[in-house]
Structures are given as C-alpha cells and as structure tokens.
C-alpha positions in Angstrom: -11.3 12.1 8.1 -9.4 12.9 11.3 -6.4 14.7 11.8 -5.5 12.1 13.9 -5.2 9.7 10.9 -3.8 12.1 8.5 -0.8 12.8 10.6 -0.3 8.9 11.4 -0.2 8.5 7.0 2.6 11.3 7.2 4.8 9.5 10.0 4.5 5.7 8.4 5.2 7.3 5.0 8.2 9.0 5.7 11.1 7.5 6.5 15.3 7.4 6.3 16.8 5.2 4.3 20.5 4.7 2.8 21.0 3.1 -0.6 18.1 2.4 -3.5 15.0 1.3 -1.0 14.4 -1.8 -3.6 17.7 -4.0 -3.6 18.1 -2.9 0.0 14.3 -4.9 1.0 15.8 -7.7 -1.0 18.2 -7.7 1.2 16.8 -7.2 4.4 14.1 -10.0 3.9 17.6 -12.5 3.6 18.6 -11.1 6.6 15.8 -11.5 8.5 15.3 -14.9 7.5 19.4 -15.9 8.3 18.9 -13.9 11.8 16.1 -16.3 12.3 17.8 -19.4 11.9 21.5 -18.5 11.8 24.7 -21.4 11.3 26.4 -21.9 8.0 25.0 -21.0 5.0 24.4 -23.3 2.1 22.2 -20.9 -0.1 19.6 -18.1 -0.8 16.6 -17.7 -3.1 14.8 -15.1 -3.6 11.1 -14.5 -5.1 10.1 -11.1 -5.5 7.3 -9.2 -7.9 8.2 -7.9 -11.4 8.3 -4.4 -9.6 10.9 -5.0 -7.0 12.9 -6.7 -9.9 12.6 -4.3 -12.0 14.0 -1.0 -9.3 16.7 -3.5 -8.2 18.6 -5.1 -10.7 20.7 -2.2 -12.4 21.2 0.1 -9.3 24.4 1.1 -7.1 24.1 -0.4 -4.1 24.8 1.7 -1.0 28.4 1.7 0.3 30.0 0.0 -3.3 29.7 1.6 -6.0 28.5 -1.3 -7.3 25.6 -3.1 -8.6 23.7 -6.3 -8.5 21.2 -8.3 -6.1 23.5 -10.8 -5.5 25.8 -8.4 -4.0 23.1 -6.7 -1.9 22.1 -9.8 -0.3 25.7 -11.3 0.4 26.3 -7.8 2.2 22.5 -8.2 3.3 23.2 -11.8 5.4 26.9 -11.4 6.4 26.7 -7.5 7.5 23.5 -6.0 7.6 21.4 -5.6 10.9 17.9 -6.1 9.9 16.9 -3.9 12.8 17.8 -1.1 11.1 15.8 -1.6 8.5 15.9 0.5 5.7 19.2 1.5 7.1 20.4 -2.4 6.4 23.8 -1.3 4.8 24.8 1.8 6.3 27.7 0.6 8.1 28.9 -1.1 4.6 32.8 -0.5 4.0 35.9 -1.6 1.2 36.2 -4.4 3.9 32.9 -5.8 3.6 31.9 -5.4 0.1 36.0 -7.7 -0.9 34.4 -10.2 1.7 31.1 -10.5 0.3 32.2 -10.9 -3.0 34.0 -14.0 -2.2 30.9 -15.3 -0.3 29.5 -15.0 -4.0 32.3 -17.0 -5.3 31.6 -20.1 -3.3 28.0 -19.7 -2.3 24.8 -19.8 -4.3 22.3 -17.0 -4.7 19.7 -17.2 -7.1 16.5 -15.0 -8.2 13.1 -15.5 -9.6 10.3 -14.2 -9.9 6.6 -13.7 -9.2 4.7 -12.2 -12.3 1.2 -12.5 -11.0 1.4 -11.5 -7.5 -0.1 -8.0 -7.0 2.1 -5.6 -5.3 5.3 -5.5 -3.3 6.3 -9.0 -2.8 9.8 -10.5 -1.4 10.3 -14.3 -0.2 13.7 -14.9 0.8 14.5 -18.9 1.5 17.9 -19.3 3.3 19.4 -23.0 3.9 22.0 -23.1 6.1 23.2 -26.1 8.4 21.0 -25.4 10.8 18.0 -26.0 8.7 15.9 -23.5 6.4 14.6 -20.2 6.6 12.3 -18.1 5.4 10.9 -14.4 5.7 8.4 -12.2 3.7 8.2 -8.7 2.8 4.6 -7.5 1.1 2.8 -3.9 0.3 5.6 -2.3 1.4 9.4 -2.0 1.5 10.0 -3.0 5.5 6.7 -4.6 6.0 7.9 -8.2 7.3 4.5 -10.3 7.8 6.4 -13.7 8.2 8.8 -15.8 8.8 9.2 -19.5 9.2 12.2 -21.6 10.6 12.6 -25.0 9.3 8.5 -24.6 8.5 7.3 -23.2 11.5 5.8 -19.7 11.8 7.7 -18.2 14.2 6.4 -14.7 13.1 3.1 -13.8 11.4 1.5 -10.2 11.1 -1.9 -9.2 9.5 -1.5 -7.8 6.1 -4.1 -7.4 2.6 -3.2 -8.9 -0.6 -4.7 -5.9 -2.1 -2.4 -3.8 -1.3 -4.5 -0.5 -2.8 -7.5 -1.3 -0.8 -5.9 -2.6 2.7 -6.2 -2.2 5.9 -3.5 -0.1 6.5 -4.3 3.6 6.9 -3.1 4.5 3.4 -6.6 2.8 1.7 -8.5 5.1 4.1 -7.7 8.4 2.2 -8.6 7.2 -1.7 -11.5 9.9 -1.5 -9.6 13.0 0.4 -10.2 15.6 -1.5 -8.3 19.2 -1.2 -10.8 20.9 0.5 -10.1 17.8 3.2 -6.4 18.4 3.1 -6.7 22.0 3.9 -9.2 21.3 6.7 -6.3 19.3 8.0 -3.4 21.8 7.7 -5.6 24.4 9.4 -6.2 22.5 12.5 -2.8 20.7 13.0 -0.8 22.2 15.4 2.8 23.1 13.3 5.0 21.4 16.3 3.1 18.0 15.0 4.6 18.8 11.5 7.5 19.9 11.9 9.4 16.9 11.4 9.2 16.8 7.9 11.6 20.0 7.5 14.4 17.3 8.4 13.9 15.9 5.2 15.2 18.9 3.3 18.6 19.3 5.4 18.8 15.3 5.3 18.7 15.3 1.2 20.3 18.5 0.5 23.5 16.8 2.2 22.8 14.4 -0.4 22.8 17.0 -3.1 26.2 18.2 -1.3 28.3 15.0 -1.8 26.7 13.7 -5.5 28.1 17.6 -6.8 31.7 17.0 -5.2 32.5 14.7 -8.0 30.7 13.2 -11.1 29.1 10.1 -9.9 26.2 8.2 -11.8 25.2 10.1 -15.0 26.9 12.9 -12.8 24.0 15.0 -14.1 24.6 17.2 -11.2 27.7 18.3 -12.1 26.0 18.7 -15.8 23.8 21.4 -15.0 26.2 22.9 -12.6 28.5 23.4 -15.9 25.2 24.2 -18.4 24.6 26.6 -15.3 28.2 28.5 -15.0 28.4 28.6 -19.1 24.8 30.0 -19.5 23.5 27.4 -21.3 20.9 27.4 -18.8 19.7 30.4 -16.8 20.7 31.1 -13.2 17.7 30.8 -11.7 15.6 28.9 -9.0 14.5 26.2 -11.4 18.1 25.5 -13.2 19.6 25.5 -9.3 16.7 23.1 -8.4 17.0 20.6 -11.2 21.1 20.9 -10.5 20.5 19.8 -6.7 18.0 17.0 -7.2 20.2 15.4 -10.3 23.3 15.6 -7.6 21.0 14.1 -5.0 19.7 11.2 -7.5 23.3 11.0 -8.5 24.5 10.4 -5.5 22.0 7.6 -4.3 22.0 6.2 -8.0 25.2 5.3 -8.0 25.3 3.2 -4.8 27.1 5.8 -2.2 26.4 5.3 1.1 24.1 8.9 1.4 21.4 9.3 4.1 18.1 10.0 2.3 14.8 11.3 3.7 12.1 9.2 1.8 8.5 9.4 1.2 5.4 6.8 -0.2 8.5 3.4 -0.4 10.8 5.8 -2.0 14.1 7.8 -1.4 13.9 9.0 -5.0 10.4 10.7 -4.3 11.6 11.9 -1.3 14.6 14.0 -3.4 12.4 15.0 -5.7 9.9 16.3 -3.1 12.1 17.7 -0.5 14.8 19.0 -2.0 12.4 20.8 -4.9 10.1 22.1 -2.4 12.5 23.1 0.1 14.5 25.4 -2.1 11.4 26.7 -3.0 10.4 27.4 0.1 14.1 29.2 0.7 13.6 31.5 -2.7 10.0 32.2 -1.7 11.4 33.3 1.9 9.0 31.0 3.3 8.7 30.4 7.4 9.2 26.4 8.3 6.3 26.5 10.0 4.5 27.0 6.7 7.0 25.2 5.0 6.0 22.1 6.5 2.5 22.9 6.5 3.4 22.8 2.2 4.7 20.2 2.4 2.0 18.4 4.1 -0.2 19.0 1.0 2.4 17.7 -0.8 2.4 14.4 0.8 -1.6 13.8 1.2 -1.8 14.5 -2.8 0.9 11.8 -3.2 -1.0 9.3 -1.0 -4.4 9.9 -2.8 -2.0 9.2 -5.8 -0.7 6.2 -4.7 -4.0 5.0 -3.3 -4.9 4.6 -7.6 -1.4 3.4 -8.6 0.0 1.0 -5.8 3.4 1.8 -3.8 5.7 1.0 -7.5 4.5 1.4 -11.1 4.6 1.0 -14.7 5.3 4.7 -15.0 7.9 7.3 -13.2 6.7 7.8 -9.8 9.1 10.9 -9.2 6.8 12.8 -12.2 3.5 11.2 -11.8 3.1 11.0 -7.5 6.4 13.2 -6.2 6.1 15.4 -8.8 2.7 16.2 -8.9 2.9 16.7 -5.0 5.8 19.4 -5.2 3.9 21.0 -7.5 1.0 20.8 -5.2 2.9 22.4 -1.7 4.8 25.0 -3.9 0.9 26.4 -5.4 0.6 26.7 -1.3 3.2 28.5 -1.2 2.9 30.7 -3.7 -0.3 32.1 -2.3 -3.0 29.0 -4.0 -5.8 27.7 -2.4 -7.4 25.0 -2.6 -8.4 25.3 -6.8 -4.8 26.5 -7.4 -3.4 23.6 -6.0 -6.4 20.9 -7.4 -5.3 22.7 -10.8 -1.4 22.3 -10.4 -2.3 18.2 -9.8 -4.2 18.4 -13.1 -1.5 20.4 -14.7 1.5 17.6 -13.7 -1.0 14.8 -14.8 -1.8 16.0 -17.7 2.3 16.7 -18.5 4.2 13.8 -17.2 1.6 11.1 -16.7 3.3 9.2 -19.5 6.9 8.9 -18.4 8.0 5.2 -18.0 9.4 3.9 -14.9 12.0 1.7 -16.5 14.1 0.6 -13.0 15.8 2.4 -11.1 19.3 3.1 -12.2 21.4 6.1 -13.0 19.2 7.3 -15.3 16.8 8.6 -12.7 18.4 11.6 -12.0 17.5 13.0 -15.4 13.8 12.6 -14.6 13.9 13.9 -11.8 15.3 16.9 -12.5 12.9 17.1 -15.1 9.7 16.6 -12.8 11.3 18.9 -10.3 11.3 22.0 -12.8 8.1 20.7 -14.6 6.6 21.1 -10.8 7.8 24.6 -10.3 6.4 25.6 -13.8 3.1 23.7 -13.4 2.5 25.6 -9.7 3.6 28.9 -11.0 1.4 28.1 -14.5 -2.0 27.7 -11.5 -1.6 30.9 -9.9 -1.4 32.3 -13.5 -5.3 30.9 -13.8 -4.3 27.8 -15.7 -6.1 25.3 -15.8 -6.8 21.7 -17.9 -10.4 21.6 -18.6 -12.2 18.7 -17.6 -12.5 15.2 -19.8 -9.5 17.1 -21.6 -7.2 13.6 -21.8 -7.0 11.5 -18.7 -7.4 14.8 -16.8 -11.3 15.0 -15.0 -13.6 17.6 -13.8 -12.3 17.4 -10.2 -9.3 15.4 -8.3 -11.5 12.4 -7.8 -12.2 11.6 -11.2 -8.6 12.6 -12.3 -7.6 10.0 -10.1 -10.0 7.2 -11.0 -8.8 7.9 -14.6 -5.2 7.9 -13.2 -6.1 4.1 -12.0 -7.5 2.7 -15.3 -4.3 4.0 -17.2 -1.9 2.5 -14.2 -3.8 -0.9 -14.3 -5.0 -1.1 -17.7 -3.4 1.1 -20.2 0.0 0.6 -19.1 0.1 -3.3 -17.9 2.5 -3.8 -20.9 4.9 -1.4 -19.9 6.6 -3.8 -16.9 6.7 -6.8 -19.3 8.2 -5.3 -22.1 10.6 -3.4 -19.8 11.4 -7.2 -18.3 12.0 -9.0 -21.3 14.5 -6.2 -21.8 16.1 -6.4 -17.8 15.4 -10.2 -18.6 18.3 -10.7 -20.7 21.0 -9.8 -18.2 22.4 -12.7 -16.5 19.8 -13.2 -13.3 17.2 -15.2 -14.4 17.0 -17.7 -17.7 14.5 -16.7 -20.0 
C-alpha cells in the first residue's frame, strides 16, 4: 500500500460542499443534463436509489429554509452552475427560491425510483424544446459518468456497478490494517496533510451561525442552555456535542453554510472535524499532529465504507464518522496502534445499531451523540479497554470486525431502508 495512494483517498474524499450533499446531487445531475441540451423546458424526471431518496426528501435545502426535491431541482436547472459541483446552490437567494417556486407551479417534476440498483444512483431526464436530456450520477455524489442529448452520448466515463469493489482507489484499501495506516502517517511529510486542518475552521463557522439562533431542532442552542443551567457539565464533551448539534443544525435546516465533508458526506465531515478538532484544541495538540489524527481518522472510515457502501441502512455519523473520531483522538491521546484498533471496536460495538432514517433535522441529535460517544470510547482505550473478540459483531482484529460489519450492513439490516421507505413513501412524491 503506497503512500502515494493513501493520500490520493484523502484528497478525492474530502471535499466542500453547501447544503445536504443528497438533494443537492439530485440537483446537479438536472443541471447537468439542462446545460447539455438547454431551450425551454417542458419537464424533469428523476430516478435515483432508495438511498439518495431516502437522505433527500425531508431535508432543508441550502439557501431556503425549505424542503423538498422538487424545489432543489427547479433551483438546480434555473440557477445552479453544475461546475461548482457540490457547491450547486451557493449563490441561492429570497430572489431565486420566489422564482423557482413558480417554475413549480407551471412545470412538471416528478420522482421515482430505483429499488434494485446497488449503490448511489441518479438519472435525471430533462425535455425541453430543444429535445431531451439526460445525465447520470453513480457510486458517488458528483461522479457524472454520462450524459446523452436527444440519445446520443455526448459524455461517457468509466465507472463499476459495484461500487464496494471498483476500480476507484477507495476498493484498494478493504484490507489496510492499522499497523498500515501508521506506516503511512510516519512517512507522509505533514505539508502533504495539512489541508485537512481547513476542515475544522470551515465547520466550526458552521457551528458559529446554527448557535446564533434556533434553527432545525436548534439542538445547538439546547445544550448551550442544558450547559449554562448545569444540567450538563461544562466540559470538553458537553461543549463538543453543543458545536456539532449547532453545526448539523445549521446544514439541517437548509442555510446556506459552507461545510468541509468527508466519505459523500457534509454530516460526517461535522461530526469528524469539528469533534476532533476541539479535541485537538483541549488536548493542546500541534496541527501538524493534528492532521496527522485526523488522517487515521479518515483511513479507518474508508476501510469502513469499503464494507458498508458510501450510504446505509444505519447512521453513518456513529458507525463510519464516529468510529473514526474516536480513532484520531486515541492518537491523540498518546494510543498506538492497539489503542486505536480497540477504540474502532469500542464505537462498533456501541453504536453499530443506530438507523439512518434520512437525513433531516433530526441528525443533529445523533451526531452529537456519536461525537461524545467518540471522546468516551478513545479515552475508555487508553484506559486498557477493550471488546474481546467474537463478543457480538465485534472480531479478534479490525479485519474481521469489518467483514462482520458487512454481513450486518448487507444482510441483517436490508429491511431497515424498506421499512423506513414505506414510511417516507407516504408523503406526496411518489404513489405507492
């Protein structure tokens, strides 16, 4: 395993985005396809996977205060630059969302989906009077591998329908191991790191303007108040979980906050940054070694997400997030490499059943749980604690944790997405 590759997997999975990642690649495979073929437009249609369906449908979406699909995509086609990518609807004002909203009173946009496709999966079809377009989004959130105008391919890119075992560089690390990822964070020189510090300034801004007023489930402003009446302690893990509710909050609700991402999403990446980088503040811990953390955090999420695909039946921010802040604050703390194997286990073996039930405002309470739950479980390692082996889904080593991680993802929990769908089902999207 090269530290060549290793630090490619930490550039293509981080990312800025503005807005909920899923109703905004909705959006940006509409505007790709009306960029293509451009005139009047008739209509829009959009396929996507149960996943995608399921993160986007009860969401704010970014700049409105607002939610819905149809909304995202009539901003998506009339205003968003898909250039920007991720950053579709950052320029999304009052102005824009009163016009798009009356593009939704006169034009059609409908939704279905995809149930047995595996993976991320958008089709957006756009008729206009210039024809019809068309443009797909698969594996991941900005990952465009074609689009046709009026049936011809006028853009194709290479791509794996199994998205867990591509091509792509993320398939190549299903076996690192600890030991591997401390090899790595040895050798790297810190100047090819140090870009992921930005992520904690970028989503403690976040943090700044979801506290400023109750927005969301305002769970922010929740534990700021359980805080300053002592309900809760003043300490490192009540100030954490009170920064990445305001963060979630924030994003949640659909203001239009810059957030530094990780793995497909912004909510891992406020989980993760913001959890480890006021850790790293308490601790008094250098960025160089700061980012060398959170490096560790990162390759243990990829491993993760290498068993449980990009988006999943259960909470990401707890199961692949979580158990990666966990894993850079054991660093930090002084663990080595069976302090920080332990911490995994200890997440795993704590959060592995939380339900990822769409994204929404809801999120920000489990996040702030799996940010404290992360602080404990690391502190909890370098206290000798560890899950013994075959104890549950936990294993004897990360490997077979993993594996077992897979069968409950793919197997164990299959159910999870239909039953939450026939729930999301009934709102007025799709007919039953």
């Amino acid at each position: 395993m090269t530290s060549k590759l290793l630090l490619e997997i930490l550039k293509e999975h981080t990312f800025l985005t503005v807005g909920c990642t899923d109703p905004v690649a909705v959006g940006l495979s509409a505007a790709f396809a009306y960029k293509a073929i451009g005139g009047e437009i008739f209509s829009v249609d959009v396929i996507m996977d149960k996943n995608i369906y399921k993160d986007a449908i009860s969401v704010g979406i970014p700049g409105t205060m607002k939610t819905g699909l149809d909304l995202a995509v009539s901003l998506s086609v009339l205003f968003g630059n898909p250039e920007n990518g991720l950053r579709l609807l950052k320029d999304v004002d009052k102005q824009c969302v009163v016009k798009a909203e009356k593009f939704l009173s006169n034009h059609k946009i409908s939704f279905s989906l995809n149930e047995e496709v595996e993976g991320i999966y958008i089709k957006s079809i756009v008729k206009t009077s210039k024809g019809i377009a068309t443009a797909l989004i698969r594996n991941s959130h900005d990952n465009i591998v074609e689009i046709t105008v009026n049936q011809k391919i006028t853009y194709s890119k290479r791509y794996s329908s199994a998205p867990k075992d591509s091509f792509n560089k993320l398939g190549c690390i299903a076996n690192l191991t600890v030991e591997d990822i401390f090899k790595f964070i040895k050798e790297i020189d810190s100047k090819e790191i140090a870009f992921l510090n930005q992520g904690i300034q970028t989503n403690l801004k976040a943090a700044q303007i979801g506290e400023k007023k109750r927005v969301g489930l305002g769970v922010g402003k929740l534990y700021q108040e359980m805080i300053e009446k002592r309900y809760l302690p003043d300490d490192v893990s009540s100030r954490v979980k009170q920064k990445v509710g305001a963060a979630a909050d924030a994003r949640m609700s659909g203001m239009n906050v810059p957030i530094y991402g990780c793995f497909g999403s912004g909510n891992h990446g406020i989980t993760l940054f913001i959890t480890m980088g006021m850790m790293a503040e308490h601790l008094k811990i250098s960025k160089e070694e700061t980012s060398r953390a959170l490096s560790i955090a990162l390759l243990i999420i990829g491993v993760i997400k290498t068993r449980t695909g990009i988006l999943t039946p259960h909470c990401g921010c707890s199961v692949a997030a979580g158990a990666g802040a966990a894993s850079g604050i054991a660093y930090m703390l002084g663990g080595k490499e069976k302090e920080v194997e332990n911490t995994v286990h200890l997440m795993l073996a704590n959060l592995t059943g939380m339900l990822c039930d769409g994204a929404k405002y809801g999120c920000a309470l489990k996040m702030a749980t799996s940010a404290g739950a992360a602080i404990e479980c690391a502190y909890m390692a370098m206290l000798n604690a560890k899950v013994p082996g075959n104890n549950g889904i936990v294993g004897w080593n990360m490997k077979q944790t993993m594996d077992n991680l897979k069968i409950i993802t793919e197997y164990g929990m299959k159910n999870i997405d239909k039953s939450v769908l026939a729930i999301l089902l009934k709102l007025p999207y799709f007919e039953n």
